[in-house]
C-alpha atoms as one frame of an Amber mdcrd trajectory, in Angstrom:
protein
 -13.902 -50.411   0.171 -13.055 -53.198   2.755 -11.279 -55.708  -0.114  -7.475
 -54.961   1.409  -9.367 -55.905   5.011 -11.409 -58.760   3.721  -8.713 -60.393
   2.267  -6.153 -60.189   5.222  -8.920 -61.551   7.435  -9.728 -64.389   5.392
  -5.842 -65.450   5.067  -5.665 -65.366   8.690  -8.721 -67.285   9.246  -7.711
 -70.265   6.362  -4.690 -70.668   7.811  -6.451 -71.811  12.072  -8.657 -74.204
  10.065  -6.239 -76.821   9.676  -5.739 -76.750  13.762  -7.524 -78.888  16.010
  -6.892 -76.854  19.062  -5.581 -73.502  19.546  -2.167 -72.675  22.020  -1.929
 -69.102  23.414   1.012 -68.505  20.407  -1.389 -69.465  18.210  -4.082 -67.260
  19.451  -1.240 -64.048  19.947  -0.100 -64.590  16.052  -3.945 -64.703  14.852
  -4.214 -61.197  17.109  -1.079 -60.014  15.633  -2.519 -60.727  12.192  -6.019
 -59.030  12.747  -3.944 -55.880  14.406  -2.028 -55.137  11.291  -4.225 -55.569
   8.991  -6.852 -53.241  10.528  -3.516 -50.815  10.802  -3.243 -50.944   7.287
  -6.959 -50.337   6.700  -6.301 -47.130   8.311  -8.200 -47.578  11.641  -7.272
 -45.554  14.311  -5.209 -47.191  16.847  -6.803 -46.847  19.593  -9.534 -48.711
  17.757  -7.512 -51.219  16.800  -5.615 -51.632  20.827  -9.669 -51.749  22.107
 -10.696 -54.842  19.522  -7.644 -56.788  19.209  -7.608 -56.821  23.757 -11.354
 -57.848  23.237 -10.677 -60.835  20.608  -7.580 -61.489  22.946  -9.496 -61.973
  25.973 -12.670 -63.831  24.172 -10.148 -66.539  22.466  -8.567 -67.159  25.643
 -11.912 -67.672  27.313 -13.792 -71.203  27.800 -15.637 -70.658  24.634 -12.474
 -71.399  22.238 -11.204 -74.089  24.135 -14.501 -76.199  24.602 -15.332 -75.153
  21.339 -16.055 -78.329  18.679 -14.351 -75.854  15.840 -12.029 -73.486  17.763
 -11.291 -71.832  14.168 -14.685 -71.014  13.712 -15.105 -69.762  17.107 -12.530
 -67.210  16.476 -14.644 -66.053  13.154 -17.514 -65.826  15.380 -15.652 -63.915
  17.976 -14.171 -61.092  15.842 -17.441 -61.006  13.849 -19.027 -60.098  17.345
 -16.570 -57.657  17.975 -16.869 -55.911  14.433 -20.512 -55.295  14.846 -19.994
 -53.921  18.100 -17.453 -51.338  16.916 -19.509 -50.341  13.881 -22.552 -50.180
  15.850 -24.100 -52.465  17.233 -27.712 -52.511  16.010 -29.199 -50.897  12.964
 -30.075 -46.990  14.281 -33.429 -45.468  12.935 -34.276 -42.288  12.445 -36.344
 -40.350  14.775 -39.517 -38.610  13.739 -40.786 -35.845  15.640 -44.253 -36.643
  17.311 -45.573 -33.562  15.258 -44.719 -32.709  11.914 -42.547 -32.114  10.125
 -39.188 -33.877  11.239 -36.384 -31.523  10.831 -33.016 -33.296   9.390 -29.915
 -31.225   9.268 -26.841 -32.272   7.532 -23.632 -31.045   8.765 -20.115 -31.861
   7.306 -16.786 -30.616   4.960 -17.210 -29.212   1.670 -16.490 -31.961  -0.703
 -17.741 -34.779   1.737 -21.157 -35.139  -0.791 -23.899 -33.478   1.368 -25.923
 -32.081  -1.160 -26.400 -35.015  -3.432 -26.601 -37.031  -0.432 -29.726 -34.431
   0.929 -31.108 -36.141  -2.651 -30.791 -39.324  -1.586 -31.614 -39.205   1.741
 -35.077 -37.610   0.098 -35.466 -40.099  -2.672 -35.554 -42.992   0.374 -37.350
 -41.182   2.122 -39.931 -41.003  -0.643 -40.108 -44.680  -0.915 -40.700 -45.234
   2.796 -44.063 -43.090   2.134 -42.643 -39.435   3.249 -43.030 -36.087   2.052
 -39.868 -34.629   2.326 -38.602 -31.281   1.651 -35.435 -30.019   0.543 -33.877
 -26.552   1.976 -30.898 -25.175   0.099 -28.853 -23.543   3.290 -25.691 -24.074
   1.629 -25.113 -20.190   0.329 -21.969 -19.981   0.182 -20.294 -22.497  -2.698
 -20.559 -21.274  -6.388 -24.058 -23.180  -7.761 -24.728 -24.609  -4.440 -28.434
 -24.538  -5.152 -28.490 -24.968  -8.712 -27.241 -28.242  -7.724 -29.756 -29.206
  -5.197 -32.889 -27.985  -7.282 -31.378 -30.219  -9.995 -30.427 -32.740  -7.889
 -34.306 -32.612  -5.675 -35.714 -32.642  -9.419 -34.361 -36.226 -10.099 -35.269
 -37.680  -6.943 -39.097 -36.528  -7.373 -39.098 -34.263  -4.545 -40.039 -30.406
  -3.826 -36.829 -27.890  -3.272 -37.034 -24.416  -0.802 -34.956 -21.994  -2.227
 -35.689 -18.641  -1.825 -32.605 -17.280  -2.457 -30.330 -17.161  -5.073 -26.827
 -18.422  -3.477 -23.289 -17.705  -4.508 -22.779 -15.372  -1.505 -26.123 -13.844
  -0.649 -28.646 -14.202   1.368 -28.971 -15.636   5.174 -28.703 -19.434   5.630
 -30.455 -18.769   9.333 -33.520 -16.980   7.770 -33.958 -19.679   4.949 -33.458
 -22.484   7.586 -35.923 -20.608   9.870 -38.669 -19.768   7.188 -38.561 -23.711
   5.819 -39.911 -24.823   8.502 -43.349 -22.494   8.403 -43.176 -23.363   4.403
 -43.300 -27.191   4.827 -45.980 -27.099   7.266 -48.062 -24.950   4.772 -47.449
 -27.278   1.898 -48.212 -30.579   4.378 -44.404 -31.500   4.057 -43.208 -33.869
   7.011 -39.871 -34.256   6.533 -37.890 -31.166   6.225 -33.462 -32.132   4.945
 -31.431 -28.910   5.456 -28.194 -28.635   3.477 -26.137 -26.791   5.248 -22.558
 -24.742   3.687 -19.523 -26.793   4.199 -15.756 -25.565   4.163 -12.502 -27.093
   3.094 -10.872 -27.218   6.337 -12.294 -26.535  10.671 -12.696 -22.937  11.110
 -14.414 -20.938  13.566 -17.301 -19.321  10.576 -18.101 -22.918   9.735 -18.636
 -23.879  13.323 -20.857 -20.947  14.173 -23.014 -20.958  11.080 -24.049 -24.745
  11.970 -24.783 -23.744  15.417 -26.785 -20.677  14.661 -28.722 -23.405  12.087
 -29.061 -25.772  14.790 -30.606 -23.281  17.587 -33.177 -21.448  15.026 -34.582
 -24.782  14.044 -33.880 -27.537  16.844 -33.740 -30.316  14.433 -34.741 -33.629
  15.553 -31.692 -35.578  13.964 -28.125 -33.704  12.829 -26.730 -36.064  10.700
 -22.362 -35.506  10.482 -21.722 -36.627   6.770 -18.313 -37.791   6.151 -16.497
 -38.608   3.545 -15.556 -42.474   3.767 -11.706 -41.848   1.603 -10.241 -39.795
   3.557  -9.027 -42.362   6.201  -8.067 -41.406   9.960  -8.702 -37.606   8.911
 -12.354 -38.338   9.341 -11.995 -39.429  13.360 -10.644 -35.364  13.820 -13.227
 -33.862  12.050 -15.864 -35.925  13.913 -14.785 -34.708  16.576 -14.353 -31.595
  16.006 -17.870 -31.361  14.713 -18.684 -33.199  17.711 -17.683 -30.346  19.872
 -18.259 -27.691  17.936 -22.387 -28.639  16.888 -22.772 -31.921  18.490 -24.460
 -34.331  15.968 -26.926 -37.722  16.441 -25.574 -39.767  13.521 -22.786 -40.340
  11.204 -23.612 -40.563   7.281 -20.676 -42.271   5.076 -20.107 -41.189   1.601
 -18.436 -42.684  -1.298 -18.138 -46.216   0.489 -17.850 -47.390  -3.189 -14.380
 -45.673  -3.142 -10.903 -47.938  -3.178  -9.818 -46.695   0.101  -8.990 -48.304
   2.998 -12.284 -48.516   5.135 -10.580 -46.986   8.210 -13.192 -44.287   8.640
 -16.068 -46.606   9.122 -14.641 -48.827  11.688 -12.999 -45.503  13.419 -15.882
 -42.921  13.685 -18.601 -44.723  15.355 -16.195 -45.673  18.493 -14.132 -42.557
  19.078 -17.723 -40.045  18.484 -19.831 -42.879  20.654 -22.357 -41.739  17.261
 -23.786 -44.667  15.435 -23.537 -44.900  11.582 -26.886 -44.470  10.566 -26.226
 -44.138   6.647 -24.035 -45.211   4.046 -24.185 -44.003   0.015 -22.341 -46.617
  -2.272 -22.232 -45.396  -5.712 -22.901 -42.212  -7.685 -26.871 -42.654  -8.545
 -29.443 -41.648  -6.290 -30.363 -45.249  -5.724 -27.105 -46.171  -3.980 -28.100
 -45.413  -0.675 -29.250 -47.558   2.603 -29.342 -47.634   6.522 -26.336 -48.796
   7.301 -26.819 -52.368   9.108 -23.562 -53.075  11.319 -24.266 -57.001  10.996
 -24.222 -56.986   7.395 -20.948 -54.854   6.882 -19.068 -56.907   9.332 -20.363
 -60.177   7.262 -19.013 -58.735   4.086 -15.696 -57.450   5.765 -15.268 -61.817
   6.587 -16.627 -62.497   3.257 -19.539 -64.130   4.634 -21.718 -62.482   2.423
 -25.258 -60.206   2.985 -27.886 -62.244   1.662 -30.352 -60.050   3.671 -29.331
 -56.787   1.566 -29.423 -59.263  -1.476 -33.098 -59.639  -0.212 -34.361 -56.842
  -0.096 -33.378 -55.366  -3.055 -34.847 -58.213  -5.128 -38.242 -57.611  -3.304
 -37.993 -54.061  -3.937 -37.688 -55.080  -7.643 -39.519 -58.107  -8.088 -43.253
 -58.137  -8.167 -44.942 -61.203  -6.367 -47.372 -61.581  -9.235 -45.343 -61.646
 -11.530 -42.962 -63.622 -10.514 -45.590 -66.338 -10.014 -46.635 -66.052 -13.286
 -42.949 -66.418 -14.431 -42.396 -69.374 -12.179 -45.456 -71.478 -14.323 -43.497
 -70.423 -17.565 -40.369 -72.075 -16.224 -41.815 -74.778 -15.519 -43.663 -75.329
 -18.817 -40.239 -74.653 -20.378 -42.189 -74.142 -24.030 -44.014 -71.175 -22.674
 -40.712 -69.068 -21.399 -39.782 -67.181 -24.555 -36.893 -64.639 -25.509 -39.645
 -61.899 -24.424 -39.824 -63.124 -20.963 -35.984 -63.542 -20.988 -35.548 -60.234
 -21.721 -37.770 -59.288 -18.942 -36.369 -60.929 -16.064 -32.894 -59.836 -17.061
 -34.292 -56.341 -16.915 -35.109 -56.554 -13.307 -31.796 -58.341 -12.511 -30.444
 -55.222 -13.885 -32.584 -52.833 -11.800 -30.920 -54.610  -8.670 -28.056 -52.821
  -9.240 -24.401 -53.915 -11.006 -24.353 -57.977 -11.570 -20.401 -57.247  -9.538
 -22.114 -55.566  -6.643 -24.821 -58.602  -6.691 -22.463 -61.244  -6.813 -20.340
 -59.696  -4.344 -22.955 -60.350  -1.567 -22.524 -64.213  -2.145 -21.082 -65.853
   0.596 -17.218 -66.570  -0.164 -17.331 -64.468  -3.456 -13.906 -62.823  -1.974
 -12.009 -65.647  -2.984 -13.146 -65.215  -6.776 -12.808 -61.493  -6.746 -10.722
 -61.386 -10.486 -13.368 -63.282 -11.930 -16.108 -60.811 -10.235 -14.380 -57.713
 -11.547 -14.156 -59.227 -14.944 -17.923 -59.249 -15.337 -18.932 -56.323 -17.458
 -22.828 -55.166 -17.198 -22.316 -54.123 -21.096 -22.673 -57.476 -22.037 -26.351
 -58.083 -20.665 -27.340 -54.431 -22.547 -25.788 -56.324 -25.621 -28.316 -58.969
 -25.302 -30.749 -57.146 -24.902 -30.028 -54.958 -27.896 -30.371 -58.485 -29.974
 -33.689 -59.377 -28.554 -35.224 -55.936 -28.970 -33.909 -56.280 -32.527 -36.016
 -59.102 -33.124 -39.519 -58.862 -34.388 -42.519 -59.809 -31.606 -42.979 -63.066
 -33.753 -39.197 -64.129 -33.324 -38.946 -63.152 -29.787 -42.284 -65.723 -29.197
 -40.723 -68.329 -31.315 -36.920 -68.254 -32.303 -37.033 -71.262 -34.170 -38.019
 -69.161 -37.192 -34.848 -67.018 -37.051 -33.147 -68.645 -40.138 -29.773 -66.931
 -41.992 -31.255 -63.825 -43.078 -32.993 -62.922 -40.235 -29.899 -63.539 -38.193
 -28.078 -61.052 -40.296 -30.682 -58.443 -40.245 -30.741 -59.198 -35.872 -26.905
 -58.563 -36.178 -27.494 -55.523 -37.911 -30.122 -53.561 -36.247 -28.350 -54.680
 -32.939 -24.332 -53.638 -34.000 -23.646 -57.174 -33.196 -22.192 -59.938 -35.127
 -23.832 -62.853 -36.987 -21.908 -65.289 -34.157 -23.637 -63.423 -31.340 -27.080
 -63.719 -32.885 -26.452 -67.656 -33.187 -25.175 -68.024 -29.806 -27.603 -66.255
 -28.097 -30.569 -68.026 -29.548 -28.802 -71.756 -29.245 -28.158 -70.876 -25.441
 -31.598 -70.069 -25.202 -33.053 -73.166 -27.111 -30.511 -75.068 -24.251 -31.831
 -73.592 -21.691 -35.515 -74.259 -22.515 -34.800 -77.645 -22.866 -33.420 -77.826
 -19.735 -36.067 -76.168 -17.856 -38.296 -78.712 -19.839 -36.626 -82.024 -18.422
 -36.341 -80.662 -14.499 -40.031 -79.653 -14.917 -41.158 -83.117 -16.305 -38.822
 -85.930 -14.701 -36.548 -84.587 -12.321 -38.856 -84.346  -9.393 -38.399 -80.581
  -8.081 -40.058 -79.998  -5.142 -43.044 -77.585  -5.252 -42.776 -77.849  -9.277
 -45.917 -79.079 -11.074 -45.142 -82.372 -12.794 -42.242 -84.167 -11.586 -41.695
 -87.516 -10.510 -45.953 -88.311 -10.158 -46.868 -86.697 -13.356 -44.206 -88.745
 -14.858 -45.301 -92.101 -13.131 -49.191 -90.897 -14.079 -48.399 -91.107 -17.744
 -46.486 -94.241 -17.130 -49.743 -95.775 -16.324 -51.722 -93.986 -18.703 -49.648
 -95.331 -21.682 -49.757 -99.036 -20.088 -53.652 -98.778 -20.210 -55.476-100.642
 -22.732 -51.844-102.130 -23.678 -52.821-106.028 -24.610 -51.214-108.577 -22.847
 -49.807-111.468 -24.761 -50.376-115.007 -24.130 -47.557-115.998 -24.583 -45.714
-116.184 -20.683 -42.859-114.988 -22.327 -43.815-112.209 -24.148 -46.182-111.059
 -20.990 -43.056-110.599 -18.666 -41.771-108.558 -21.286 -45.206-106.421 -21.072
 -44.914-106.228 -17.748 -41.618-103.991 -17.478 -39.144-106.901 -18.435 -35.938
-105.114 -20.591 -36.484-105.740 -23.926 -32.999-106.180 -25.711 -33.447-102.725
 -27.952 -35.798-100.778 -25.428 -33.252-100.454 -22.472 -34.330 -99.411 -18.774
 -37.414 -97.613 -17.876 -36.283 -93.900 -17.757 -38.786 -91.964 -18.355 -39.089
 -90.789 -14.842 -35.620 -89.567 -14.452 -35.479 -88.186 -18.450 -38.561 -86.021
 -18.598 -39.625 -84.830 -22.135 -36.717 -86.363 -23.951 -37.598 -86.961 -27.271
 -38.359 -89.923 -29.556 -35.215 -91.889 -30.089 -33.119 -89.177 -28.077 -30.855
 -90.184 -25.216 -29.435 -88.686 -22.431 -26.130 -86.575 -22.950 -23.097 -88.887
 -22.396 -25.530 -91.915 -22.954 -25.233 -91.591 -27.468 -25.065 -94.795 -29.608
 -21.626 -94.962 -31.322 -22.332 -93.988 -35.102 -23.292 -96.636 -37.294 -24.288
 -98.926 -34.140 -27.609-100.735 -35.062 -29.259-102.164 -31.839 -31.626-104.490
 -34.586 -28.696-106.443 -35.674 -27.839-107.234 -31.865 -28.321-111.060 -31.089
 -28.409-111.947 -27.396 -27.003-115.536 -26.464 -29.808-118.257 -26.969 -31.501
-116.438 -29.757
């Protein structure tokens, strides 16, 4: 959504790192930089007159020119200034003191409210709620064939007593919802209201007649985030027309310009209180003005990151995982498998990556990553019997083929995959045994522990000579003492990089004097 923004922003920002201080004409061409590229994001201008006077005034100020870093000053400065015209703080929703909390959703046809009334339920249902969905919308053609199908996947319970497609009363329905959900001990009741194509006096008066008969505690505006500077009219129109406590933004997932979300919330004075970012129910959050004004400077959102990997990780698990890494023999292709699922359940790897600090600057690479190839490895593990998962060193040539086969991969793949993996396991092996990872069992003392173990009971020659050796003097074929720093290497193995020329024989060696 913001990539057009993000990269404008960044250009102008790489290009004040090289100064030491900043002049007022460097400060008025950095303003004149940020001022056309939120024009061609499609902001409203008098958005974009209010935060270029505010960056203006802030740069000019004594905190730019005492700064240390004036560069990064200025990225702090319009950061500020981007979180104050999206928002601010975080808004929550109100409940009502008794239930049930009454949510109406008011907007254009085509703007997504009735799969959004899905997923507004479906996070509702993870935060614990009840919620209730009431098909208002009467008019459209399948209106609430869509929301029972839609209220179906989310796991929630539909009101519809009426059929749609022109008949019945929207007021009545709303009305009688309200009675139904306390009955069935619902406490959050999401109205879908009708929407129409374009302003008109019906539309206006149908929302308000909704609004009066059930006084809802939050009327959420949903918008449509594509449609640019269009959006800031219809706001407002709603605005006057209903009056609404929030702003919803759909399809942020879209490749438009971003100009709605950085317009809405200053010309309504409404804060953005939602966003949906994808097609599946699951692409939906509070909208947090901080974190979409760190992605907009490619500073990433390691707090969304966060969450979502608590959401999907369990704690137990994950502990139990952690020993297996360490062990490095005791993660197998089965436990592969299974933390790649949950990486999965996070959502695309381009959207995950994306919230990596500086990932703008590698955004070809990014869109090259294709989630397909993760379900293709998976299709080759699940291909493999339990045995083979457990221990892959048994996959010889015809098991490889008949892996390719069930899997509709080739031969190559099969190898590849299980060589990576018998790489990687050694790796995990040498940081767990000699590399001295903090909080990882072993390391650097279990390494010096079996140091002394092995010198125990080792006989000392009498020989003064021979006793130095003993004693941790190089012997000409034995080389430094590495086994703190090598881990589990094993016998005769050497580090990569470190390999005996072929043919060398260090017994043949003679040292001067001998």
């Amino acid at each position: 959504m913001f990539e057009t923004l993000s990269d404008r922003l960044t250009s102008v920002f790489s290009s004040l790192r090289s100064k030491g201080r900043l002049s007022d004409a460097d400060i008025d061409a950095t303003c004149r930089e940020i001022r056309i590229a939120l024009l061609e994001a499609d902001v409203a201008l008098p958005v974009v007159k209010t935060f270029v006077a505010q960056v203006k005034e802030r740069a000019r100020g004594a905190e730019v020119s005492q700064a240390l870093n004036p560069a990064q000053q200025v990225v702090k400065i319009v950061n500020d200034e981007l979180i104050e015209i999206l928002g601010g703080e975080t808004r929550r929703l109100r409940y009502a003191k008794t239930p049930p909390t009454v949510i109406m959703l008011a907007g254009l046809q085509g703007a997504g409210k009735t799969t959004l009334a899905g997923k507004l339920a479906r996070w509702l249902r993870e935060q614990n709620h009840t919620p209730l969905l009431v098909a208002a919308d009467l008019q459209r053609p399948n209106a609430v064939q869509q929301l029972s199908v839609v209220a179906e996947r989310a796991g929630v319970a539909v009101y519809a007593p009426e059929p749609g497609n022109g008949v019945g009363d929207p007021i009545a329905v709303a009305r009688q919802s309200i009675d139904h959900a306390r009955r069935q001990q619902h406490d959050v009741v999401i109205i879908d209201t009708a929407g129409r194509l374009g302003i008109d006096q019906e539309l206006m008066k149908q929302a308000a007649d909704i609004r009066d008969a059930v006084t809802p505690d939050e009327v959420l505006f949903v918008v449509d985030a594509m449609i640019g500077q269009d959006a800031v009219s219809t706001a407002q129109a709603f605005m006057d027309g209903v009056g609404f406590d929030g702003v919803v933004l759909t399809k942020l997932d879209g490749d438009a310009r971003g100009g709605a979300a950085l317009s809405v919330r200053h010309i309504t004075g409404k804060p953005i209180m939602f966003a949906s970012t994808g097609e599946k129910l699951e692409d939906f959050d509070a909208f947090h003005p901080d974190r979409m004004a760190s992605r907009i400077l490619d500073m990433g959102d390691i707090l969304t990151l966060i969450e979502q990997a608590q959401k999907t990780f369990d704690e137990e698990q994950a502990a139990k995982m952690a020993g297996k890494l360490t062990s490095g023999e005791g993660f197998t292709l089965e436990d592969f498998l299974e933390q790649m699922m949950m990486v999965r359940k996070m959502g695309p790897i381009k959207n995950l990556l994306g919230m990596m600090p500086g990932m703008g600057q590698m955004r070809d690479q990014i869109n090259q990553v294709d989630d397909r190839d993760l379900d293709r490895i998976a299709a080759i593990i699940r291909s493999m019997t339990p045995g083979e998962r457990q221990d892959p060193k048994i996959i010889k040539g015809s098991r490889r083929e008949r892996i390719a086969k069930g899997s509709g991969v080739t031969v190559t793949e099969v190898n590849n995959l299980v060589v990576r993996f018998f790489e990687a396991q050694k790796m995990m092996k040498r940081m767990a045994g000699g590399m001295g990872i903090p909080g990882m069992p072993g390391g650097r003392k279990a390494a010096k522990a079996a140091q002394k173990k092995s010198a125990k009971g080792r006989r000392v020659s009498g020989d003064p000579r021979k006793a130095a050796l003993g004693k941790g003097a190089k012997t000409p074929d034995a080389g430094p003492d590495m086994s703190g720093a090598l881990g589990n290497l094993g016998a005769g193995q050497l580090p990569p990089g470190l390999e005996l020329p072929p043919g060398f024989d260090p017994s043949k060696f003679k040292l001067p004097g001998q």
